[in-house]
Residue, then its C-alpha position, 0 to 999 in steps of 0.5 A: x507505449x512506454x508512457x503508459x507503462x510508466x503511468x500504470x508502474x507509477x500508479x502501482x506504486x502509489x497504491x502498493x504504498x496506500x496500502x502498506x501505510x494501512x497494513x501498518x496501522x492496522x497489524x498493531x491495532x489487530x495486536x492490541x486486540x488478541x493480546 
């Protein structure tokens, strides 16, 4: 149990930072394009 615990936080993770890593790119692009 506590493996699959781990698992799914670990996964959960990964793809928390995916999707940070692609907010980054693209609130400056969005800027660019309202400025």
């Amino acid at each position: 149990m506590q493996k699959l615990i781990y698992y799914v936080a670990n996964s959960l993770h990964g793809f928390i930072t995916r999707v940070h890593k692609d907010i980054n790119k693209l609130i400056p692009n969005m800027v660019g394009i309202t400025k």
